[in-house]
KEVEXFI-674085 format. One record per residue: chain; residue in three letters; x, y, z of N, C-alpha, C in turn; residue number from 1. Coordinates in nm, 3 decimals, always signed. Atoms other than C-alpha are relative to their C-alpha. Layout:
{loke 'A'; 'ALA'; {X; Y; Z}; {X; Y; Z}; {X; Y; Z}; NUM}
...
END
This chain:
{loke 'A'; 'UNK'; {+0.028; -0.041; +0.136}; {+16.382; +4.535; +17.138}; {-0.133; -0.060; -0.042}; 1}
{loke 'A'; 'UNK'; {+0.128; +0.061; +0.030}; {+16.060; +4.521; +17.000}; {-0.003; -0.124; -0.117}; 2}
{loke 'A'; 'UNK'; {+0.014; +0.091; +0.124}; {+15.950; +4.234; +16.757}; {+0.052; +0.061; -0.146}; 3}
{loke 'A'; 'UNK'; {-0.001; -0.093; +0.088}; {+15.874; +4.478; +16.486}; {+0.146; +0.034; -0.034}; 4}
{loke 'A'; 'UNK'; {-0.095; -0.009; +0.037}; {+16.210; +4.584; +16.543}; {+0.109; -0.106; -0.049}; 5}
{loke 'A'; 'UNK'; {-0.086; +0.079; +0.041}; {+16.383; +4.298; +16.466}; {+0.014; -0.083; -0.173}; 6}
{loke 'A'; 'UNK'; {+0.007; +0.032; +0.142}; {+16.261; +4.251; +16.111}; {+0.062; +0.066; -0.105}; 7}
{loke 'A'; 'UNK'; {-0.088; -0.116; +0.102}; {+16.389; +4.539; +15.951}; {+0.101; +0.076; +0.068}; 8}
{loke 'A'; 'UNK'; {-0.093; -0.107; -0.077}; {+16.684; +4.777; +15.942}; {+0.126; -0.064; +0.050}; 9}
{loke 'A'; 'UNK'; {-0.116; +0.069; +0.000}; {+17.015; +4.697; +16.139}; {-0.071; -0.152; +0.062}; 10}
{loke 'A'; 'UNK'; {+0.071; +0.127; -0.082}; {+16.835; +4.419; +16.362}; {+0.017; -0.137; -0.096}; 11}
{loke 'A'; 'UNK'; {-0.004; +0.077; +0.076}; {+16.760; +4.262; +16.110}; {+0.087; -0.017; -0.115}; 12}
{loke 'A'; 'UNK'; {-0.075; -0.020; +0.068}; {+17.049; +4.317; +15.914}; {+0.142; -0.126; +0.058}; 13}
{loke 'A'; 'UNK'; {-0.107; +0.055; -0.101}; {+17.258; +4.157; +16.177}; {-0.108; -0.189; +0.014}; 14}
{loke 'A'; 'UNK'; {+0.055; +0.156; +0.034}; {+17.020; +3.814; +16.214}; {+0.022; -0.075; -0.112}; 15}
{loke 'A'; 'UNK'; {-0.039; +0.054; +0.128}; {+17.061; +3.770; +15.853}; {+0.115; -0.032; -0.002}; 16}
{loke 'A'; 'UNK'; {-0.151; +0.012; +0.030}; {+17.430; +3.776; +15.861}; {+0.027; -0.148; +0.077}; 17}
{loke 'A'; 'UNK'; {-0.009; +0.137; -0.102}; {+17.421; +3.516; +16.169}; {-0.065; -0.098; -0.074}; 18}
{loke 'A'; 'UNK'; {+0.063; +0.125; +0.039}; {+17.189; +3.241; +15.960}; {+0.115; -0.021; -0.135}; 19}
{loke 'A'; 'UNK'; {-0.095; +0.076; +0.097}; {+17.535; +3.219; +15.689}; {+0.011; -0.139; +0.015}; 20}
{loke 'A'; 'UNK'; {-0.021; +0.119; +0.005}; {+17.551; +2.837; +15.641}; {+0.176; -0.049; +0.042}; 21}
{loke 'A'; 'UNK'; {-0.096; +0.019; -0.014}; {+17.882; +2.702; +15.815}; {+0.076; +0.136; +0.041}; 22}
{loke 'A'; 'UNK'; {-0.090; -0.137; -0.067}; {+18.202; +2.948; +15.867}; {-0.002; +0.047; -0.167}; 23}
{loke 'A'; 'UNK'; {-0.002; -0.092; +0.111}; {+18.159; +3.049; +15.505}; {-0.056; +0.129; -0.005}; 24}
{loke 'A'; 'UNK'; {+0.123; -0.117; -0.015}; {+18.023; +3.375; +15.360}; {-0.154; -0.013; -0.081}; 25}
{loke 'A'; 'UNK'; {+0.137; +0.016; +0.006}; {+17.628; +3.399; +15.297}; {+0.004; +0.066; -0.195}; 26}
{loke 'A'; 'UNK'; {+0.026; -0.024; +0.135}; {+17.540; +3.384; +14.921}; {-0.030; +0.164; -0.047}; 27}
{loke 'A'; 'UNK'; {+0.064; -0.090; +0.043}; {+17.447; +3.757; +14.899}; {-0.008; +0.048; -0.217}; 28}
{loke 'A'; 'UNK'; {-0.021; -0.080; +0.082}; {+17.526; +3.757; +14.502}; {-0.144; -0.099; -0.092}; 29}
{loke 'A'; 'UNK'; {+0.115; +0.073; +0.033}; {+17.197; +3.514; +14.477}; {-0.097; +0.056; +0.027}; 30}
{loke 'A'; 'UNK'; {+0.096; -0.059; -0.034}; {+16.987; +3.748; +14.694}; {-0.062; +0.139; -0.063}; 31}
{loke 'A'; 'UNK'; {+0.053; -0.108; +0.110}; {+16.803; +4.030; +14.473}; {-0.157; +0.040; +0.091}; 32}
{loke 'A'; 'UNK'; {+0.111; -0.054; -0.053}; {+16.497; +4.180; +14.737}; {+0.051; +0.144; -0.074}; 33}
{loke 'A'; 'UNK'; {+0.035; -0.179; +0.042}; {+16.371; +4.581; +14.632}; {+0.071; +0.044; +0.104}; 34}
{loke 'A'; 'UNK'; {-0.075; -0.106; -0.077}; {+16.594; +4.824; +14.754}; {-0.109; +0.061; +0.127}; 35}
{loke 'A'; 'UNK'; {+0.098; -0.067; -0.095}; {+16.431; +4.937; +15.106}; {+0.035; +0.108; +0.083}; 36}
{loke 'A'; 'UNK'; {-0.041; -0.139; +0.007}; {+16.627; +5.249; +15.113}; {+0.136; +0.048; +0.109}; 37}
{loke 'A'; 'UNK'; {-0.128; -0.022; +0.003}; {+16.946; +5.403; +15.290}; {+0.016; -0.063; +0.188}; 38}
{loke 'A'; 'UNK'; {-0.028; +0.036; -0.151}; {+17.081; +5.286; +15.653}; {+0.115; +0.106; +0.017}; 39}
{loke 'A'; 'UNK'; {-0.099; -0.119; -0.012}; {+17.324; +5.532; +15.824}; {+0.105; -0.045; +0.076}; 40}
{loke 'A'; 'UNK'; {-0.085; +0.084; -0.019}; {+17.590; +5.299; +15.807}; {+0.115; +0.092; -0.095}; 41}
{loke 'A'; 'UNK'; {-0.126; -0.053; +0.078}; {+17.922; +5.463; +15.649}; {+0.104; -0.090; +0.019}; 42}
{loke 'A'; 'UNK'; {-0.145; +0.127; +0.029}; {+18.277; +5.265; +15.603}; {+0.067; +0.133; +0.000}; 43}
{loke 'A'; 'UNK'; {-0.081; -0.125; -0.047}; {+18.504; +5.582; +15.705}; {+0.117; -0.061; -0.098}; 44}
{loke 'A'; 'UNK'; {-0.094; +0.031; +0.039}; {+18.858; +5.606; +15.465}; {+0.100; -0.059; +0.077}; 45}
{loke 'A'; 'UNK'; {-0.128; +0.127; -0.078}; {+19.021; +5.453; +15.787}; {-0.030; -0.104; +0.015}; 46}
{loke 'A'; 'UNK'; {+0.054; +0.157; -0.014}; {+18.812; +5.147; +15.760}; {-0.115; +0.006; +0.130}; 47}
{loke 'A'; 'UNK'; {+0.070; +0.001; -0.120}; {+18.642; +5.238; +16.080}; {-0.191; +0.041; -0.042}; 48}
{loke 'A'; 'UNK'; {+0.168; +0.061; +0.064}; {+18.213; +5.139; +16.012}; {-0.016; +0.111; +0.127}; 49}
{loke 'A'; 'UNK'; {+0.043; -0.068; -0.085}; {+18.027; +5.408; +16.210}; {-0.188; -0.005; -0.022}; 50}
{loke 'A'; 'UNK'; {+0.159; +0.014; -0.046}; {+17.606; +5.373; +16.294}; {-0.077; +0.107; +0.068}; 51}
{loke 'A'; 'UNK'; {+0.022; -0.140; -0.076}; {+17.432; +5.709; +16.326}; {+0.095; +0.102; -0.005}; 52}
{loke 'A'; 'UNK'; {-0.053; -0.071; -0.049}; {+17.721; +5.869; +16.359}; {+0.143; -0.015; +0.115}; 53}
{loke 'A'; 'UNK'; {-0.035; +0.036; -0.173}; {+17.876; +5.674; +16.639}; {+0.124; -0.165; -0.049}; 54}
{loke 'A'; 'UNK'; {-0.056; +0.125; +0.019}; {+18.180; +5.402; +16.547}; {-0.081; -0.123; +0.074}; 55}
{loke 'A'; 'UNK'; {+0.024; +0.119; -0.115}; {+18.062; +5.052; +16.612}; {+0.091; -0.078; +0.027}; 56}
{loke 'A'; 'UNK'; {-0.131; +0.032; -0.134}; {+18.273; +4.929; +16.901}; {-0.003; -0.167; -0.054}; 57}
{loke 'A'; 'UNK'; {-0.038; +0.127; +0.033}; {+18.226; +4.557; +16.828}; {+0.070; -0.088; -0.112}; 58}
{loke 'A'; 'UNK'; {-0.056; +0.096; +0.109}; {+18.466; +4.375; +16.597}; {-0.086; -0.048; -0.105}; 59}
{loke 'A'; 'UNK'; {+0.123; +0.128; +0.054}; {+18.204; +4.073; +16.554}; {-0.078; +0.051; -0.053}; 60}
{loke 'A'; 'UNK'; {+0.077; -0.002; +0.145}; {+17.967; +4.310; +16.400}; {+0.027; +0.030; -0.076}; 61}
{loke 'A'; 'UNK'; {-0.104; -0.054; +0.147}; {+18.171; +4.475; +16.175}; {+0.017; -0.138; -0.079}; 62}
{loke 'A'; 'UNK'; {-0.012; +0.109; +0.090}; {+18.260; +4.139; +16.030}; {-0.111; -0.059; -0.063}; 63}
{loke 'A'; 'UNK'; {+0.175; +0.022; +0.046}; {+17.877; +4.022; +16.036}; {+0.009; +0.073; -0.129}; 64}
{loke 'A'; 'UNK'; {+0.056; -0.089; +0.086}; {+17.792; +4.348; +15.850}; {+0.067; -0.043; -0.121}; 65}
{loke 'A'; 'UNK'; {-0.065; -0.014; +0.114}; {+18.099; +4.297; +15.616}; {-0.026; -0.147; -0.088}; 66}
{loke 'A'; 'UNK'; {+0.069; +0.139; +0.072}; {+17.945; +3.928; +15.537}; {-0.100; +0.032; -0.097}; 67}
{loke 'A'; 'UNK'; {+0.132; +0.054; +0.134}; {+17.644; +4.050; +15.343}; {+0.040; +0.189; -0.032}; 68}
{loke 'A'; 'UNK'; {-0.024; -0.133; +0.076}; {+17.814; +4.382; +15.188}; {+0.042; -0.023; -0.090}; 69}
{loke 'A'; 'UNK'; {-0.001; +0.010; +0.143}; {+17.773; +4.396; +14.801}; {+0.024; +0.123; -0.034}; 70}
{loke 'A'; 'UNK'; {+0.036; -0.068; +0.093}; {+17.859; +4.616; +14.536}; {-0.082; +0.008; -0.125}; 71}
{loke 'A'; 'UNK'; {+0.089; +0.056; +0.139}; {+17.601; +4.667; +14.281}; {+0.021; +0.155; -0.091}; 72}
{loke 'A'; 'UNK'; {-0.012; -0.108; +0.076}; {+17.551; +4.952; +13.979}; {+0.027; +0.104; +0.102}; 73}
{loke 'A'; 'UNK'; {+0.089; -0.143; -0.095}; {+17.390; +5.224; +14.234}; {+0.077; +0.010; +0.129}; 74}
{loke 'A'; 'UNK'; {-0.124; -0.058; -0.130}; {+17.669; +5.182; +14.511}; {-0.013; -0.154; +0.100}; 75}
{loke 'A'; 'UNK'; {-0.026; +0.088; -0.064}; {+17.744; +4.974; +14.827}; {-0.139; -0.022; +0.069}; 76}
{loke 'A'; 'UNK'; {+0.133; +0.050; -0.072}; {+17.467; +4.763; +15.043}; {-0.017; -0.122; +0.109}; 77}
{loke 'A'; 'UNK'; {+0.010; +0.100; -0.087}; {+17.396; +4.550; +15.283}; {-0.133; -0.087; -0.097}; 78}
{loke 'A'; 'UNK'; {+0.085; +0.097; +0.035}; {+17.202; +4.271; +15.153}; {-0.084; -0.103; +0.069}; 79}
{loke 'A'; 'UNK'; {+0.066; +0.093; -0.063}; {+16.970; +4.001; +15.295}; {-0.103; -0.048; -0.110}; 80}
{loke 'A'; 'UNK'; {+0.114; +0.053; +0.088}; {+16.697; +3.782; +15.122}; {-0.067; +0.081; -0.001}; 81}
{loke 'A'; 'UNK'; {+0.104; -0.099; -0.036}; {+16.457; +4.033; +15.228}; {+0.033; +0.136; -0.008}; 82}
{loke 'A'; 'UNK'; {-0.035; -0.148; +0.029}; {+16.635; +4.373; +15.212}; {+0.164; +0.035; -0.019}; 83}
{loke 'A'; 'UNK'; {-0.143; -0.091; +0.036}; {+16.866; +4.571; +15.078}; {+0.026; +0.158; -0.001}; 84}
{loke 'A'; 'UNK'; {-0.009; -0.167; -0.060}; {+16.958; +4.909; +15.241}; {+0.160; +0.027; -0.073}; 85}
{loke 'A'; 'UNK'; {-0.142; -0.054; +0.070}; {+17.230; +5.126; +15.042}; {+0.087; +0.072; +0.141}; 86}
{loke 'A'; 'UNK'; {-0.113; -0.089; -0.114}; {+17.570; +5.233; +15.295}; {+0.057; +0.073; -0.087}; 87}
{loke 'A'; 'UNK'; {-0.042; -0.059; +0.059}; {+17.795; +5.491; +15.218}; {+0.134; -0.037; +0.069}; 88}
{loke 'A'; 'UNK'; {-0.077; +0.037; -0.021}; {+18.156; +5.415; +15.173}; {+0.132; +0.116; -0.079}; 89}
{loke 'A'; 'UNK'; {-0.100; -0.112; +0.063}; {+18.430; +5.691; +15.172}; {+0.093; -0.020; -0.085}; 90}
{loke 'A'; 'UNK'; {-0.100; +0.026; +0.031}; {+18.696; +5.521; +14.994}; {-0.004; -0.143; -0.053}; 91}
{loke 'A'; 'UNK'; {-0.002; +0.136; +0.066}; {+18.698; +5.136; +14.929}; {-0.058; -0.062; +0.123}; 92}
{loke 'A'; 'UNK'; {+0.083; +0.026; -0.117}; {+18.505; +4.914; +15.214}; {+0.101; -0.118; +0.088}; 93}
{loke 'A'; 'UNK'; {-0.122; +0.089; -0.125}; {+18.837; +4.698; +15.348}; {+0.118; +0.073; +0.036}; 94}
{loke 'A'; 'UNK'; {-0.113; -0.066; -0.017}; {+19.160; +4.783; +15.467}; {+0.073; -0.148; -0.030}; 95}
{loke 'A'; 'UNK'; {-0.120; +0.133; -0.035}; {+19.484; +4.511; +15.378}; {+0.067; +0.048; +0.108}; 96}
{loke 'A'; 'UNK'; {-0.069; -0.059; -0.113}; {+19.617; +4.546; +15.681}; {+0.192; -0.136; +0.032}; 97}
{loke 'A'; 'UNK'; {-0.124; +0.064; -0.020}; {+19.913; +4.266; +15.655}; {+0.019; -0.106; -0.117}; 98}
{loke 'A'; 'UNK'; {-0.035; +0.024; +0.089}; {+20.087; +4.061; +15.398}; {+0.086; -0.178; +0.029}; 99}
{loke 'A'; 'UNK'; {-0.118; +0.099; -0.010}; {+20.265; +3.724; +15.373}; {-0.001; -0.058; -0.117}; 100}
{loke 'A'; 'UNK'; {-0.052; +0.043; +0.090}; {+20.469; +3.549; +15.138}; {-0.039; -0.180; +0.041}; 101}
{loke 'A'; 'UNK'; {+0.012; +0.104; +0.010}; {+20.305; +3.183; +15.096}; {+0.055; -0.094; -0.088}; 102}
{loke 'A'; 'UNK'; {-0.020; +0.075; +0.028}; {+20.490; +2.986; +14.901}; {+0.023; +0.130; -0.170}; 103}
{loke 'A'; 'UNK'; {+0.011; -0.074; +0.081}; {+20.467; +3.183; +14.557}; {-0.124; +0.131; -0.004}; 104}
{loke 'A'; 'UNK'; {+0.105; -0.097; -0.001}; {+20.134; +3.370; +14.636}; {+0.034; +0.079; +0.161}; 105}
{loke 'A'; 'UNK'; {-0.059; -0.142; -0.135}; {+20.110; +3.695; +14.862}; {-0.187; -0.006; +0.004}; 106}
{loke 'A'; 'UNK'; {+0.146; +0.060; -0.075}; {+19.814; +3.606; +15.100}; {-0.026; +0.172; +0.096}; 107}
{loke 'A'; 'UNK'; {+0.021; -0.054; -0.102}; {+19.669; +3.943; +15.237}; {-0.118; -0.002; +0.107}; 108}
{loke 'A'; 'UNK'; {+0.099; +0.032; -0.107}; {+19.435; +3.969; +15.545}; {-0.032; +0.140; +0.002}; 109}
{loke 'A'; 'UNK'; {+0.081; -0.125; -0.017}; {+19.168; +4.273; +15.581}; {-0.020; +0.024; +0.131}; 110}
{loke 'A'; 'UNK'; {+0.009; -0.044; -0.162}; {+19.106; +4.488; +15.889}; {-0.143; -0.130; +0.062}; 111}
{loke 'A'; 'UNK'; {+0.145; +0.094; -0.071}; {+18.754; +4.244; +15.898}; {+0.009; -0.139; +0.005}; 112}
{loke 'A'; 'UNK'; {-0.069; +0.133; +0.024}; {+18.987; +3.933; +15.874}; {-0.037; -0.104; -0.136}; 113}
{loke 'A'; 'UNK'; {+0.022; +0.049; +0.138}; {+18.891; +3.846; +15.498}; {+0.179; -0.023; -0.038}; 114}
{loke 'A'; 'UNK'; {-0.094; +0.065; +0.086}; {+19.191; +3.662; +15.332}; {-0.020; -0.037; -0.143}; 115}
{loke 'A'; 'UNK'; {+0.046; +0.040; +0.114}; {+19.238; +3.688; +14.999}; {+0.141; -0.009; -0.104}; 116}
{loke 'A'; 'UNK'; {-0.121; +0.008; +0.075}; {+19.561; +3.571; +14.747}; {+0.017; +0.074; -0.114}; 117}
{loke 'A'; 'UNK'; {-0.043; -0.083; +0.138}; {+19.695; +3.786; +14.493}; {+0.028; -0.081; -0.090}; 118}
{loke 'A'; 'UNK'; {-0.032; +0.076; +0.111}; {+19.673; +3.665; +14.128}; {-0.078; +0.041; -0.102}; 119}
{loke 'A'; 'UNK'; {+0.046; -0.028; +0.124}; {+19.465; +3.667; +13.817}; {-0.162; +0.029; +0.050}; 120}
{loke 'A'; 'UNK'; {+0.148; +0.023; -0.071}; {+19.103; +3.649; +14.001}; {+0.036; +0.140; +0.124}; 121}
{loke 'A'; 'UNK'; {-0.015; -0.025; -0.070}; {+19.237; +3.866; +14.267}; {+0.121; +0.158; -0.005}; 122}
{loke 'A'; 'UNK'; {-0.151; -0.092; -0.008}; {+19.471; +4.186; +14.161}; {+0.036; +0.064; +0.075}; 123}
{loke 'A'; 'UNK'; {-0.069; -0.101; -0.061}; {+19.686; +4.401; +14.303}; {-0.029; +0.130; -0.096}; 124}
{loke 'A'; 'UNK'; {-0.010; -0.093; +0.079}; {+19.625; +4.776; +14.127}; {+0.047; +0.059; +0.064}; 125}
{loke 'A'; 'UNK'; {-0.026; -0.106; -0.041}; {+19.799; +5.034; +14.199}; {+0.005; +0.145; -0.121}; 126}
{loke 'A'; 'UNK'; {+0.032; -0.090; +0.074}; {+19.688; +5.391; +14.062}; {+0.079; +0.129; +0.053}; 127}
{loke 'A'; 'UNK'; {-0.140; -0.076; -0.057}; {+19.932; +5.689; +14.093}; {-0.074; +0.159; -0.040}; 128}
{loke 'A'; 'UNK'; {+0.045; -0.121; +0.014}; {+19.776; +6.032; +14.162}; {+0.108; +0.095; -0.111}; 129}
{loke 'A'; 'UNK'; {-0.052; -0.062; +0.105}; {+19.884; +6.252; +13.858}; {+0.105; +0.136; +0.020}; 130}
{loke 'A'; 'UNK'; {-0.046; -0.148; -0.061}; {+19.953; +6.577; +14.049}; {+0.092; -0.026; +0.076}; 131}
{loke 'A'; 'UNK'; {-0.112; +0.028; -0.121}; {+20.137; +6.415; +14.386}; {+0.087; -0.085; -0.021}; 132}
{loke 'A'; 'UNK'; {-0.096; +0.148; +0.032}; {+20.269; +6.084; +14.238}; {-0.020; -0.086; +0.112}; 133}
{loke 'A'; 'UNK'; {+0.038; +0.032; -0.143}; {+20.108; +5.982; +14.577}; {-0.052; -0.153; -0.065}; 134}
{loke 'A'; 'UNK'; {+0.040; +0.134; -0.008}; {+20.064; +5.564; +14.533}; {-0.151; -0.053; +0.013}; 135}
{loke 'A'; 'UNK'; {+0.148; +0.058; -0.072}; {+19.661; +5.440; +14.615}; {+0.001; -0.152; -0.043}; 136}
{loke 'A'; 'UNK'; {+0.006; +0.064; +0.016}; {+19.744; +5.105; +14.614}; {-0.142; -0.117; +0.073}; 137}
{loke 'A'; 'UNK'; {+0.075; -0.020; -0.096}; {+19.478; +4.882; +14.665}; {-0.077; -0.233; -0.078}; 138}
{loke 'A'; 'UNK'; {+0.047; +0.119; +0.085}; {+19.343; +4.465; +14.594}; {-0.139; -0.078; -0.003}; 139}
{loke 'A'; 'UNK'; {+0.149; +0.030; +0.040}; {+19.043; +4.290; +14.495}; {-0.020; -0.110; +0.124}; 140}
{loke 'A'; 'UNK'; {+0.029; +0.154; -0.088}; {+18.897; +4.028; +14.780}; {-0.101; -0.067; -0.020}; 141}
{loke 'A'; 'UNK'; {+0.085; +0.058; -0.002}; {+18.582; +3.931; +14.673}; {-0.083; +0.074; -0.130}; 142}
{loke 'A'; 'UNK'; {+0.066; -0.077; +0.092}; {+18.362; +4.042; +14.370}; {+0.036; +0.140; -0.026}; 143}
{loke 'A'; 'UNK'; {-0.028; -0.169; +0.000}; {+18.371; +4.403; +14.367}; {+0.061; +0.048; +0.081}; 144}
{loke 'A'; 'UNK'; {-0.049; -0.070; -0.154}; {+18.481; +4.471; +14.718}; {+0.163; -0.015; -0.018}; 145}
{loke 'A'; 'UNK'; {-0.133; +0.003; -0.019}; {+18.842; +4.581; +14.721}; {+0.037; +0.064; +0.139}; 146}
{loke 'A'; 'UNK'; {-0.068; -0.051; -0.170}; {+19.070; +4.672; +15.037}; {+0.126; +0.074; -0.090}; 147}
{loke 'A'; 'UNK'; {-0.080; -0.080; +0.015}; {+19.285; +4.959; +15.018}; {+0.124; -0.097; +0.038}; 148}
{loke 'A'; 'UNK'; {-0.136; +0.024; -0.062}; {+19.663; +4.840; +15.090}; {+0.052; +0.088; +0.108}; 149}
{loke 'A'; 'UNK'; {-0.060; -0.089; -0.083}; {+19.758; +4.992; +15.392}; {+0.162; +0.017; -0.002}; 150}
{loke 'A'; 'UNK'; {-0.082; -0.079; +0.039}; {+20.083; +5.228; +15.389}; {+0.158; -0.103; +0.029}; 151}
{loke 'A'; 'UNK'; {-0.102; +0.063; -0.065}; {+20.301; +4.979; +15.588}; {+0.025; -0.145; -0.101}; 152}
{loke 'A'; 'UNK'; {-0.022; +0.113; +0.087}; {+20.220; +4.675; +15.386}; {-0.011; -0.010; -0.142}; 153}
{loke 'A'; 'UNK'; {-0.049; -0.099; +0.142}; {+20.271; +4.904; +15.036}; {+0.147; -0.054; +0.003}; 154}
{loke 'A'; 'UNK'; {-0.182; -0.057; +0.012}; {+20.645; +4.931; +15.193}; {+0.037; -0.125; +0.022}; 155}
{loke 'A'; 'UNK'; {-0.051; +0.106; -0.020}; {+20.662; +4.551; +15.248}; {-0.011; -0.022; -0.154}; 156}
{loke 'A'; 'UNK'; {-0.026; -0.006; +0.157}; {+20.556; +4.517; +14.889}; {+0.090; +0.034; -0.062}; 157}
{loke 'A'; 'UNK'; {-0.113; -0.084; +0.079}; {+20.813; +4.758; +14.732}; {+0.146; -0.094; +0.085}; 158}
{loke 'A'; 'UNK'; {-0.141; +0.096; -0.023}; {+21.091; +4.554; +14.948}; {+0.010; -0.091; -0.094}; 159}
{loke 'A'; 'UNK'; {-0.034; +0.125; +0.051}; {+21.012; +4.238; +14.823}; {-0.036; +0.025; -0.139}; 160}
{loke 'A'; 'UNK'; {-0.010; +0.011; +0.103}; {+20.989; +4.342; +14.485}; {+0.130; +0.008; -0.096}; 161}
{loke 'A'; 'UNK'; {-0.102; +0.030; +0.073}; {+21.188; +4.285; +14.186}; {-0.060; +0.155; -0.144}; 162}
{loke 'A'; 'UNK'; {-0.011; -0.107; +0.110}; {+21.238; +4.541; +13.880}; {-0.036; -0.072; -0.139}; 163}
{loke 'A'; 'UNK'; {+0.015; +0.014; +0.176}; {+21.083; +4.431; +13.523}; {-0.034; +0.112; -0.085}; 164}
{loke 'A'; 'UNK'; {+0.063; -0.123; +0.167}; {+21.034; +4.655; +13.213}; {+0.009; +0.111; +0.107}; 165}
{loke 'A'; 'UNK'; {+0.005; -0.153; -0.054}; {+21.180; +4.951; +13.429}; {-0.101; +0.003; +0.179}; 166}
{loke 'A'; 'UNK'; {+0.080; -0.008; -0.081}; {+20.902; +4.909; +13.706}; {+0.024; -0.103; +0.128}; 167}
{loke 'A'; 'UNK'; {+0.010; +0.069; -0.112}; {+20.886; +4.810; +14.057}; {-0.116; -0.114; -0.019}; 168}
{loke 'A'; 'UNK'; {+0.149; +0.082; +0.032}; {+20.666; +4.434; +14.041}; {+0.023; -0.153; +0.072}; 169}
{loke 'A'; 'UNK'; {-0.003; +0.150; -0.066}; {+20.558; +4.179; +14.266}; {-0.075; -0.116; -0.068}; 170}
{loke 'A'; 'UNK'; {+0.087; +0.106; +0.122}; {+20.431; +3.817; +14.124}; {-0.031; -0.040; +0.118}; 171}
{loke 'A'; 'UNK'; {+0.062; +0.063; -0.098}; {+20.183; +3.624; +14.309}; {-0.113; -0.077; -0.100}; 172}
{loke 'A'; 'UNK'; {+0.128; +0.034; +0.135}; {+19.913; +3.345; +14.151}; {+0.068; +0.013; -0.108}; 173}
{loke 'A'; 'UNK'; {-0.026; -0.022; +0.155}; {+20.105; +3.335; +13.826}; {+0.040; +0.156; -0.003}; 174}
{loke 'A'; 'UNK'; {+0.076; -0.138; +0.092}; {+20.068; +3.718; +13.740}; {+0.057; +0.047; +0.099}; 175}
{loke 'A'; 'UNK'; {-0.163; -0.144; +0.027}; {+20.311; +4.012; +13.745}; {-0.114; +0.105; +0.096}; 176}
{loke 'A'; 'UNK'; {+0.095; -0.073; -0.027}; {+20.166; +4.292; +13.923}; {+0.099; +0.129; +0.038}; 177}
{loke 'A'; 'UNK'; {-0.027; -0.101; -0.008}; {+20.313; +4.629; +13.872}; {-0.014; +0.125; +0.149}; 178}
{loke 'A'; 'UNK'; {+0.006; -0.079; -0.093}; {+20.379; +4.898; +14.178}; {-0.019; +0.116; -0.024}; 179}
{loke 'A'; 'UNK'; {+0.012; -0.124; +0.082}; {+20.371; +5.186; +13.993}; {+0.047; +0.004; -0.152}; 180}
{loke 'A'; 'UNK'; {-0.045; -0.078; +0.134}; {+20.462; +5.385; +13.685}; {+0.146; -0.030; -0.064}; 181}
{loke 'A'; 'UNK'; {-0.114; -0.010; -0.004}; {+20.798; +5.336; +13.501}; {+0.115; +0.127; +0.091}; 182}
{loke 'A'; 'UNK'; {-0.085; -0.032; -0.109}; {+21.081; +5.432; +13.706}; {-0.009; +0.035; +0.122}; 183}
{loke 'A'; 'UNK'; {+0.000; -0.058; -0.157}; {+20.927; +5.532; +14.032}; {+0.039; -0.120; +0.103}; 184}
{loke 'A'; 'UNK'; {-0.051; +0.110; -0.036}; {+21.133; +5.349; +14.267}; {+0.082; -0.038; +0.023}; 185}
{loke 'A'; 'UNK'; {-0.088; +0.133; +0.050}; {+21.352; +5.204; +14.073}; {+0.146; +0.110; -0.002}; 186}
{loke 'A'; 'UNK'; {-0.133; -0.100; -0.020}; {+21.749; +5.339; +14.112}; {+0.100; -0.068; -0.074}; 187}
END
């Protein structure tokens, strides 16, 4: 790869992610460079990140990438001190892919291994298509960035829930968190 290439674009999209300080994630909500226009990066509704066109096969960068991915007004981005290229994201940019019961809080884990506890900083929403009554449940992990609830760990939810004010509702963090609409559910 040429020099040149490694300054801009994914190259350099991917170096940036690697200089995060420690195993934390990299400040991106400090970094503010001029938009340097679109990368042809997408976040597919199955969670699956595609480049060109072409899924990328490696885990490790997917997680990289998902280290310096912000939401701002104008849509999703990869960030760096130096640039910020807009992605396009079909649906929400995580997946919850599993669930556990810690103690009083419900700890989920994202397809890009982000962990994040349900509570007041952290909700659970669930929004209920009007026409199908079809569920889109889905929780917050980090600033803006939410992860869909995947379908399996929806139906672990609705087990372990309890019935208030008519409604299916799990608590986690203090704070109630509704499954749906009155009565759907509930028998």
């Amino acid at each position: 790869m040429a020099d040149a290439d490694k300054t801009t674009g994914l190259a350099a999209m991917a170096e940036a992610a690697k200089q995060a300080p420690g195993r934390g994630l990299p400040p991106v909500h400090l970094w503010h460079p001029a938009h340097c226009g679109d990368i042809d990066i997408v976040i597919r509704r199955d969670g699956v990140w595609l480049h060109e066109g072409s899924p990328i096969g490696r885990a490790e960068l997917v997680r990289l990438f998902s280290t310096i991915l912000r939401k701002d007004a104008d849509g999703y981005v990869l960030v760096t001190p130096g640039e910020k290229l807009a992605i396009a994201v079909e649906d929400l940019p995580f997946r919850a892919v599993s669930v556990e019961r810690r103690g009083e809080a419900l700890v989920f884990t994202t397809d890009v291994g982000d962990q994040t506890t349900a509570g007041p900083d952290a909700p659970i929403v669930v929004e209920t298509d009007p026409t199908t009554g079809e569920p889109a449940p889905r929780v917050r992990v980090r600033a803006d960035l939410w992860a869909r609830i995947a379908r399996p760990v929806f139906y672990e939810l609705v087990e372990a829930a309890s019935v208030e004010d008519g409604r299916l509702t799990v608590r986690s963090g203090g704070a109630a968190f509704a499954l749906g609409p009155v009565g759907a559910g509930v028998e």
